[in-house]
Residue, then its C-alpha position, 0 to 999 in steps of 0.5 A: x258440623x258447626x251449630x247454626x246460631x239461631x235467634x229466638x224470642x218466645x211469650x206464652x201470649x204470643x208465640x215463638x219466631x226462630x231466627x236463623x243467622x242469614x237465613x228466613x224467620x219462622x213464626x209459630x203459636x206456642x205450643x208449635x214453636x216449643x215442638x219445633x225448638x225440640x225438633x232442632x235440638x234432636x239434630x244437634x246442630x243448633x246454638x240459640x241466640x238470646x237476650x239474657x236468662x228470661x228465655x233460658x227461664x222460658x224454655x227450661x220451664x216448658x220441658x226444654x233444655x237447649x245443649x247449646x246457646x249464646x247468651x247477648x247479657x253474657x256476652x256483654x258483660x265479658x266484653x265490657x265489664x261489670x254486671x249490668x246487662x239488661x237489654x238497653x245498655x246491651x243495645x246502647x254498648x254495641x252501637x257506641x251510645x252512651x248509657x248515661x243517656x239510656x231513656x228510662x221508662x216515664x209517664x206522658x206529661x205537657x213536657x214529654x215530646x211523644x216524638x223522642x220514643x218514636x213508633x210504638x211498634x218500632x223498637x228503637x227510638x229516633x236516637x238511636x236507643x231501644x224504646x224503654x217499654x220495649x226494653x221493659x218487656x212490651x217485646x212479648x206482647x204480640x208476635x210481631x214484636x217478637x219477630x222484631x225481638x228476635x232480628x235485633x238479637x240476630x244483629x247484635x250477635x254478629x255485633x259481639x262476635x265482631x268484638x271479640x274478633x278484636x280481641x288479642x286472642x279472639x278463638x279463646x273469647x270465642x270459647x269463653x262467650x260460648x262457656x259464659x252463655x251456656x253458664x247463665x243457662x246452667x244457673x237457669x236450671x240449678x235454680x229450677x231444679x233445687x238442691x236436695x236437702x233433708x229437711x228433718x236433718x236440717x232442723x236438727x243442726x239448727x236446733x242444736x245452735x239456737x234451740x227448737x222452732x219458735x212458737x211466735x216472734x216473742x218467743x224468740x225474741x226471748x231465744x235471742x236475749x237468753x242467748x245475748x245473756x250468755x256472752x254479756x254475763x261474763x263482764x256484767x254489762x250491756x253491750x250490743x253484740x251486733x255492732x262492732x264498736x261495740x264488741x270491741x269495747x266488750x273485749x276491752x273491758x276483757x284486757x283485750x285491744x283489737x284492730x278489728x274483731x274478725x273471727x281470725x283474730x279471735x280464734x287466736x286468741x280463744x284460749x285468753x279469756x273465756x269471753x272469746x270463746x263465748x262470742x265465737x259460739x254466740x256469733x256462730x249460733x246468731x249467724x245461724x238464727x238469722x241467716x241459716x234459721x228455721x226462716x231460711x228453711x220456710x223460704x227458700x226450701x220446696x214441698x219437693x224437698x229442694x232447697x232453691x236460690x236464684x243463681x247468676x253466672x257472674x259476680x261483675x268483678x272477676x267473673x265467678x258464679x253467686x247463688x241467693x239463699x245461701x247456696x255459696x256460703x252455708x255453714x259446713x255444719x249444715x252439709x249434713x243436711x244435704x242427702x242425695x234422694x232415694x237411689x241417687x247419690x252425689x258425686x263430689x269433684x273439688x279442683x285442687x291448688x286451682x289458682x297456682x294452676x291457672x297463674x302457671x297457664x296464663x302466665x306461660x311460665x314453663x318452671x311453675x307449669x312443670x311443678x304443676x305435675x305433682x299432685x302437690x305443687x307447692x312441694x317442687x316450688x318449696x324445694x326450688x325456693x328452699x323453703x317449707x311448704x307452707x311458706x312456699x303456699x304463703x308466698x304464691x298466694x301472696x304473690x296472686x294477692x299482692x302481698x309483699x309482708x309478713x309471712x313469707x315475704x323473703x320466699x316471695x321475693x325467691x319467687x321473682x327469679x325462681x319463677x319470672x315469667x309468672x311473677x312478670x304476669x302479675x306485676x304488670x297487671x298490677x302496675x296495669x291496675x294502679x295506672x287505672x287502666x282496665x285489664x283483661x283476663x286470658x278469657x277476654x274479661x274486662x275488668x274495669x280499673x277506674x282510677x276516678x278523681x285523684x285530684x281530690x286525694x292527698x298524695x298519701x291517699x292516691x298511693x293507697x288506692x292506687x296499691x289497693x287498685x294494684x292488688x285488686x288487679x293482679x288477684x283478679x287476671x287470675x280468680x277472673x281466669x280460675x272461674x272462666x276454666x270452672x265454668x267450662x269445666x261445669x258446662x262440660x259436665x253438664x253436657x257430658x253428665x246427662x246420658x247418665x242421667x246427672x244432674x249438676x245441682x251446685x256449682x261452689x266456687x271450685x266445687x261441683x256436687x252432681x246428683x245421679x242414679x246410684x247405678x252410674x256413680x262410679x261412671x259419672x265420677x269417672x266423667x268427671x275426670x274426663x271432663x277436667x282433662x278435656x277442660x285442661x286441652x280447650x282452655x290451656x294454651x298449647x306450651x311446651x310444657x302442658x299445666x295439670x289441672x287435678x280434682x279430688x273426685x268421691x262418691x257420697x251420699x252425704x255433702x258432708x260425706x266428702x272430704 
């Protein structure tokens, strides 16, 4: 049986209001609306309807954790692109106003017209905009205001459906709606929840970098220029390590000239002078003082010993997941540090070549779809292009990232006629792009392509953004889509994973880390795979030729445990 969509709006101060798409408004105080909710959630028949994370925070705080919502900021940022979707450009956008024009919040004055904002107690001004206080929070104020709250979600979400019906294939954004909310409200409980970490361990790793804690600000200050000394010792000069002109006139100074001071570079060139060496060890242990120090560790972790970002379901480019406090960059170093608690363990799943994958899906090309059934598909496509396999991984992700030089450049340009049909995907969107036209991504994503005034530009500088647009284009259809069958596959384990008592604690990338009773690890890593062949079925579209998706599943007790 299909889940009722069903607004709600929710204050502590004010109440709860459910609202059934098509059917009566109920008005409840606090805690009688919360018994309520959880009452509609044990029918299982339920998607609630909100206007962004704040209410997911809301419910996930008070001890409920819905199995189905539609998220409207979600969805506006699927159908129109970009990251910011607060209430008034989420208003604005579906009823065709412009945004420039979206009031901002103001003080009254001898020149402010009281007229232009309209009721107080009315949530849209005579132009057609949401009022700015109400936009701003004045909606949970009182619980009338949330009935109008919860009614205006109602409307926009029949909004937003219709748009996506417009859309070339409306049952996949559909879907992609639905995984997108239920991801905003994933991130909702990865930050609630935290990640466990072992402090004591923690403080090991970075002990063993940049020394033990400081005492005070001086102290460490000496920490730093102690380490400081050990790079600018070696050419007997001061430089400032932290500015990369700098550096680049350091290593000069070495017999070594650099385009650019990157730690690629450098690694191929430790072995020259010892001064390389010591840079890649300084700006290995600086990162670790100033990002991953003993002041991340006072920040960001808990007295329950979990480790805390804020986490958003979208990046507003191609649609992947971020997290703060460097949940989705931490050194590896550090991976010892996170420890599954007592009687729990972690189950690590990592998917594997995921973005040849997803060009063989989105594309429909049934001869890369056909090398995906190897659980190493640049072993078929190196042998179709006669090639090594490492040249023939250079040429896919080459081709994904508009590279057309270099290293295996004439593998790339086999790719075209062993594999068109992929090759044809890629080249229009990035002839797509360079034309400054937006693209979608199979999901429905829009991914906004403005070309801006070129008029301005020389003709050699118009050809340089336009093939940079281009790049960008064609690498975004497929990262855009890679992260749209992540997230379903994450929502998926969340759902699936609860019954064993699972709880996804972070989702990298490509990487999902699920914490369980040790007694169900075997079961969840077996979930897991389930989960990704039940991905494969409702994102892939149906072809004669199916495209595998494969994950590399462990059970640790370590992060760093898995390989």
């Amino acid at each position: 049986m299909p889940a009722t969509p069903t607004a709600v709006a929710l204050a502590a101060d004010a109440g709860v209001v459910v609202v059934p798409i098509g059917g009566e408004r109920m008005v409840f105080g606090w805690d009688d609306g919360l018994e309520q909710i959880r009452r509609m959630e044990a029918l299982a028949e339920t998607r609630w309807v909100w206007w962004d994370r704040e209410t997911a925070l809301a419910l996930v705080r008070s001890g409920v954790r819905p199995a189905r919502c539609w998220d409207l900021a979600a969805a506006h940022r699927l159908l129109f692109g970009g990251w910011r979707a607060d209430p008034a450009r989420v208003w604005a956008a579906l009823h065709e106003l412009d945004p420039a024009s979206i009031p901002g919040p103001s003080q009254p004055d001898l020149f402010t017209d009281p007229a232009e904002e309209g009721v107080p107690d009315h949530p849209i001004r005579p132009d057609g905009h949401l009022r700015a206080d109400w936009a701003a929070g004045a909606w949970a104020t009182s619980a009338a205001h949330l009935v109008h709250w919860a009614e205006l979600a109602a409307t926009l979400y029949e909004h937003q459906l219709e748009l996506l019906g417009d859309l070339p294939d409306p049952a996949r954004a559909l879907a992609t709606a639905r995984s997108e909310s239920a991801a905003e409200l994933l991130g909702v409980e990865l930050e609630l929840d935290g990640l466990p970490i072992d402090v004591a361990e923690a403080e090991r790793v970075i002990a063993s970098f940049i020394g033990p804690r400081p005492r005070d600000a001086a102290e460490a200050a000496r920490v730093a220029a102690a380490r400081d000394a050990r790079v600018l010792d070696l050419v007997a000069d001061d430089f400032d390590l932290r500015n990369p002109a700098q550096v680049k006139s350091l290593l000069r100074r070495a017999g070594i000239e650099l385009p650019d001071t990157r730690a690629w570079r450098l690694e191929q060139l430790r072995a020259e002078h010892p001064i390389v060496d010591a840079l890649l060890t300084w700006r290995k242990a600086e990162r670790m003082a100033t990002t991953f120090g003993y002041a991340w560790l006072d920040e960001h972790v808990g007295a329950d010993g979990r480790l805390r970002g804020t986490w958003s379901g979208t990046d507003g480019a191609a649609g992947r997941m971020t997290a703060t406090a460097g949940l989705h960059n931490m050194p590896a170093d550090l991976r010892s540090a996170i420890v599954a608690e007592r009687d729990h363990a972690f189950v690590r799943a990592d998917l594997g070549q995921i973005e040849p994958r997803v060009l063989a899906a989105v594309s429909l090309d049934p001869a890369l779809a056909a090398a995906t059934h190897e659980d190493d598909m640049y072993a078929p496509v190196a042998a179709r292009l006669g090639v090594t396999r490492d040249v023939a991984k250079v040429a896919v992700l080459g081709a994904m990232y508009g590279q057309t030089t270099g290293h295996g450049a004439e593998a790339l340009r086999g790719l075209e006629s062993a594999y068109p049909v992929a090759m044809g995907y890629l080249r229009r969107a990035d002839e797509a792009a360079q034309g400054g036209h937006d693209l979608r991504t199979a999901g429905g994503r829009r991914v906004r392509m403005d070309a801006g005034d070129v008029g301005a530009l020389s003709e050699r500088d118009a050809r340089s953004q336009a093939a940079a647009r281009g790049r960008y284009g064609r690498n975004a259809m497929i990262q855009g889509a890679a992260a749209e069958f992540f997230k379903t596959w994450a929502v998926l384990v969340r759902a699936r994973s609860a019954p064993l008592g699972g709880e996804l604690v972070l989702c990298l990338h490509d990487e999902l880390l699920v914490h369980v009773p040790l007694d169900r690890r075997f079961a969840t890593a077996r979930l897991l795979e389930h989960c990704l062949e039940e991905t494969a079925r409702r994102w892939a579209p149906p072809t004669t030729t199916p495209v595998r998706f494969v994950a590399d599943v462990s059970v640790v007790e370590r992060w760093s445990d898995a390989k």
